[in-house]
C-alpha angles and dihedrals in degrees: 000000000000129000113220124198120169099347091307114119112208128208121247084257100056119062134174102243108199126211108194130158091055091158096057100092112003126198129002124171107168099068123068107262091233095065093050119093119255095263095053106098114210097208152029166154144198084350127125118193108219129147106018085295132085111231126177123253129270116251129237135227141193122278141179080017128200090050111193094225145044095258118227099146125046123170125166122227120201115190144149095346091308126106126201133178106219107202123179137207131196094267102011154057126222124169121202100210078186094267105062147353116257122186106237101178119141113269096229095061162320122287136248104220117148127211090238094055114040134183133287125207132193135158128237113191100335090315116111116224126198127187131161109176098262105071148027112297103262123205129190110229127231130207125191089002102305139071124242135227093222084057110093115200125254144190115302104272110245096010104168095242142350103239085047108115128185117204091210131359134191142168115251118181101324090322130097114231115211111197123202102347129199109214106191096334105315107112109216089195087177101049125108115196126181123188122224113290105276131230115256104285097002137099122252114273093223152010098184110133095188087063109102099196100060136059102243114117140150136222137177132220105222095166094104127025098232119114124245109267095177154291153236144187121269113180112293089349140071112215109205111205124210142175092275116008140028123238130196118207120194139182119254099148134216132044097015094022094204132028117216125203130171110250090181127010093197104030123081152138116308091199142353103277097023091117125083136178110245129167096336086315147072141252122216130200103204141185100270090001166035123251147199114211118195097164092261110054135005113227126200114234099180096062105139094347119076104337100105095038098063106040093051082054100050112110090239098205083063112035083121085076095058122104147160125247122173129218102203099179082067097035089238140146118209112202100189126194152160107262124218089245093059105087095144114057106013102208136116106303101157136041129186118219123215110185100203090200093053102030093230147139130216133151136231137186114248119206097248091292130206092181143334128214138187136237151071103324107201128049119293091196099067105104111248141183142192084235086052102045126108091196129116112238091241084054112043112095097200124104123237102270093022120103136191094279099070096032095109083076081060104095084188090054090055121094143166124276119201124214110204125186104177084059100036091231149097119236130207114226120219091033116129123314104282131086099243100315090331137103119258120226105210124175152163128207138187121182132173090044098165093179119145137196095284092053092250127123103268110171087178103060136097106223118194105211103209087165161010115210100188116198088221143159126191135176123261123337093315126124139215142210136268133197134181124200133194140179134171097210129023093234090064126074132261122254119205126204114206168301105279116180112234127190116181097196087062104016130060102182139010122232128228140145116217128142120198139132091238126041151199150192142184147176137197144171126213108174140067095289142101134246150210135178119191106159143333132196127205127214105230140185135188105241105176138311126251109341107337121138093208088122 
């Protein structure tokens, strides 16, 4: 019998072995590649698995450019119709209202925040508060319902002392959380401290535990000896994340105002800011792992895919940069970090992506980051009209009678906007496919394929590769390249033959000629284009078995 594709006949011997479903599992590094199924791949960059397919990342480009300050902290505040990118320095405050940048630092001074030990950000009632363990908690005040950019932030009205210092500090309920907090010196890095309920769209009026006519109070969790690295709400309760263990506080009102109990004794927070809300749940970006959090147990999701990986890859002298940001219009998870191989900047560089509807990992590269936040970059309040809009209809996000106004209710409208201090700017995700004005290197790899002719794992036998025929789409007119490894041991290393220039408007395979027991591909993109993988299959022919020369 002879198989026929494209009006070429192929022997017995030779068969057409498909891969499809590429986009099922992603990336995993920490198992062999021989012992993954066809469709694994074993590396990867600026590339998200998503329908069945790998594509390669979006770009990103500069926005509310000419930023006053060198950015580490962004957080993004929707209220009352109004949008405002909050971005903060080392020693200042600036807001974007999507027409132009205001220094909102306080007017009493600058501020002592470090790059090891950012800021965190949270909202109580419509009023944003900052605080990064160095200074007075700050807040930004509303009036009639809205803050305004004239407005500068202040110290936190009703704070219990100023020498008191919370290492993070979020709104739970209508309470105020302080985490680790430093009192005249003296860090309690074990101490949670929470103030009295507070009034719709006001502050709380104390935080004095010793009252005794008020509900503020303090505890701290001495179980484990690892400082409080931060907190967030989680339904009805509020999990509090060290070093070492993992706390949930809840609710449970006079006299003793909150109940604590221990939800893990050995699995905590790697970093302030290294926690995120997902699907009811959170996501937790530990030391030595990734965690789901649904208030009862914690469960590992990097077990014999990417752990290893990772945390052999972490610069170890800056762990305390990385941190945790969700996209929620792509169901994904970024873990950002500081890589070993970055000596010189020592900001953000990777990101793992964990997309929570998939199941999968890639990686991507991060402009040197200081923080990324979520949310509509541009001004909502600017009128708008379908008349008026630039945008395709494939593109445009809006629905039919909804302008610009009310387009921070849109999920889809929402991106991610980078801070980054190394470059002195803020990026917009999703923009373009460059990364600022630069081409983007994307690329997807796949290495210890034993397939044979029958399209089974054969680790014994010799394959001869005569060609790839990648199911492929690209933008344009534009091509990408194609590789072909092969080895004959896995102790040896792979060669790559290559690059072959695809193009899949004009091409449908791409020729070669390798023999190996064990073998690779790989494309990639470097230039200003998009990308989309499908499928490949690969021609292949039996060629001997062990080490016989027969072929």
């Amino acid at each position: 019998m002879n198989l026929v594709k494209s009006g070429r006949q192929y022997s017995k011997s030779m068969a057409l072995i498909p891969i499809d479903n590429v986009g099922e599992h992603g990336i995993i590094k920490d198992i062999n590649a021989w012992q993954l199924p066809p469709n694994v791949w074993t590396d990867g960059n600026n590339v998200r698995a998503e329908h069945g397919a790998i594509q390669k990342t979006p770009g990103y480009l500069e926005v509310m450019a000419s930023c006053p300050l060198v950015p580490y902290f962004v957080t993004n505040l929707e209220i009352g119709g109004a949008n405002y990118w909050i971005v903060g320095g080392l020693a200042k405050i600036a807001v974007h209202n999507g027409v132009l940048w205001t220094d909102i630092t306080r007017t009493s001074s600058d501020y002592s925040a470090t790059a090891k030990e950012n800021w965190t950000a949270t909202v109580l009632g419509g009023i944003l508060i900052m605080a990064n363990g160095y200074d007075v908690p700050q807040f930004w005040a509303i009036s009639a319902g809205i803050p305004s950019v004239s407005t500068k932030m202040a110290d936190l009205t009703n704070w219990q002392a100023t020498n008191y210092f919370p290492f993070s500090l979020r709104a739970f309920r209508t309470f105020l959380i302080a985490l680790n907090v430093s009192k005249a010196g003296t860090p309690y890095t074990t101490l949670v401290k929470w103030s009295t309920e507070a009034a719709t769209q006001t502050l709380p009026t104390s935080w004095d535990e010793t009252l005794a006519t008020v509900d503020a109070g303090e505890y701290s969790l001495e179980d484990t000896r690892g400082r409080i690295l931060d907190g967030l709400p989680l339904g009805d309760s509020f999990m509090i994340y060290k070093e070492d263990s993992t706390y949930m506080m809840t609710y449970v009102g006079t006299p003793f105002i909150f109940s604590f109990r221990q939800v893990s004794p050995t699995v905590g927070a790697l970093a302030k800011n290294c926690v995120a809300e997902y699907d009811g749940g959170h996501f937790l970006f530990a030391n030595g792992d990734m965690y789901i959090n649904d208030g009862q147990r914690l469960k590992s999701i990097l077990p014999h895919k990417m752990r290893d990986f990772v945390f052999n890859n972490i610069n170890g002298d800056e762990y305390e940069k990385s941190f945790v940001v969700a996209d929620y219009g792509n169901t994904e998870m970024w873990a950002c970090y500081v890589s070993s191989a970055n000596v010189t900047n020592s900001q953000c560089d990777r990101a793992l992506v964990w997309n929570w509807a998939n199941n999968t990992f890639t990686e991507r590269d991060l402009p040197n980051l200081g923080m990324i936040a979520y949310g509509i970059e541009g001004n909502p309040l600017a009128p708008g009209s379908w008349g008026a809009a630039t945008t395709s209809w494939a593109t445009d996000t809006l629905n039919w009678n909804q302008s610009a106004a009310s387009s921070f209710f849109n999920q889809a409208g929402k991106t991610l906007v980078f801070a980054s201090p190394t470059n002195q700017k803020m990026f917009r995700h999703n923009t373009g496919n460059q990364e600022d004005t630069a081409d983007m290197t994307s690329y997807i790899e796949r290495t210890g394929l034993t397939l044979d002719s029958q399209g089974n794992n054969n680790q014994s036998m010799v394959k001869r590769v005569t060609s790839i025929w990648p199911k492929m789409s690209v933008s344009g007119s534009n091509t990408v390249n194609v590789y072909i490894g092969h080895q004959m041991s896995t102790e040896e290393a792979i060669t790559w033959e290559g690059p072959t220039t695809f193009n899949p408007g004009t091409q449908s395979k791409v020729p070669c000629n390798v023999t190996g027991k064990y073998i690779g591909v790989k494309f990639e993109s470097t230039g200003d284009e998009t990308w989309r993988l499908d499928g490949y299959s690969l021609d292949i022919k039996d060629a001997g078995v062990r080490g016989s020369k027969s072929y």
